[in-house]
C-alpha positions in Angstrom: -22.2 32.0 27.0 -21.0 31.0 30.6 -18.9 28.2 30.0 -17.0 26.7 27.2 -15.8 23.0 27.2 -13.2 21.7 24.9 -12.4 17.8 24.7 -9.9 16.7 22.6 -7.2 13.7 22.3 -3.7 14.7 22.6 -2.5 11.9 20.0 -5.7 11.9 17.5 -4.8 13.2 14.4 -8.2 14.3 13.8 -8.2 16.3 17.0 -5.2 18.6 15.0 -7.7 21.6 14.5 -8.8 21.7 18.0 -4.9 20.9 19.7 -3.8 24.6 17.1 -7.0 26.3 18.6 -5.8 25.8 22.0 -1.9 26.6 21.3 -2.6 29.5 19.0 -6.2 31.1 20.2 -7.3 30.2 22.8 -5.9 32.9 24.9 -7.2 35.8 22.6 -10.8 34.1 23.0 -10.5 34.2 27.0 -9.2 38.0 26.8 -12.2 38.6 24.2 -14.8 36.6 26.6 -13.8 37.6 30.2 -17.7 36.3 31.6 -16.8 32.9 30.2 -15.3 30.1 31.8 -13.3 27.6 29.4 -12.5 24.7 30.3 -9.4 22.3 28.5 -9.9 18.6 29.2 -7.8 15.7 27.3 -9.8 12.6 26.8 -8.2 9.5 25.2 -8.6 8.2 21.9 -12.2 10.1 21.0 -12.9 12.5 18.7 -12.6 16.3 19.1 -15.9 18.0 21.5 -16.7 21.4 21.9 -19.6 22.2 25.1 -21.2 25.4 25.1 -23.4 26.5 28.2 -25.5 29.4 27.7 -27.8 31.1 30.6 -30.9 29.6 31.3 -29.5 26.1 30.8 -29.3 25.9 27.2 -26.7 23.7 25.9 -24.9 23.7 22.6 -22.7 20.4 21.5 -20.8 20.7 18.2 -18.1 17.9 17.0 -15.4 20.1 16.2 -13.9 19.0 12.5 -10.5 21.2 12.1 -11.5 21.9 8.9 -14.4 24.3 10.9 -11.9 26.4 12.4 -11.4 28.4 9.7 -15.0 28.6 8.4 -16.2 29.4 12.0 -14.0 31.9 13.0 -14.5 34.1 9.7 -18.9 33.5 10.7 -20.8 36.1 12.0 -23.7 35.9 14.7 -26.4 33.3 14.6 -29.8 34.9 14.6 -29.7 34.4 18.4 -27.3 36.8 19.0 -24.9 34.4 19.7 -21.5 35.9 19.1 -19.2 32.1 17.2 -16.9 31.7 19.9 -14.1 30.9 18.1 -13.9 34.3 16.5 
């Protein structure tokens, strides 16, 4: 993965799960991913976002229900190879 998007509303309570990820792991996931860029960007009254950019211009879009945090940070890789990046 190159880059990692996260949008989120700072007053949405359905954006909860993605405002904890930020506070409480988002740092461990930057020291775990040091070739990924992650980007933090508040956007008003909208529903929580998550962007992933792979190589070769693949793009992954997942609406992030903080009920998933839990369920993907305990997943294992995707028969891509792709490691969950919340983990």
């Amino acid at each position: 993965m190159q880059r990692l998007t996260l949008k989120f509303c700072k007053s949405r309570s359905d954006n909860k799960g993605m405002r904890d990820f930020i506070e409480e792991g988002l740092v461990d996931f930057a020291r775990k991913n040091p070739g990924t860029v992650v980007y933090v960007k508040p956007r008003r009254h909208r529903a929580p976002l998550i962007v992933a950019e792979y190589c070769m211009c693949k793009l992954s879009i997942i609406y992030f229900d903080s009920k998933w945090k839990y369920s993907i940070r305990s997943s294992s890789k995707n028969g891509e190879g792709r490691a969950c990046f919340l983990d």
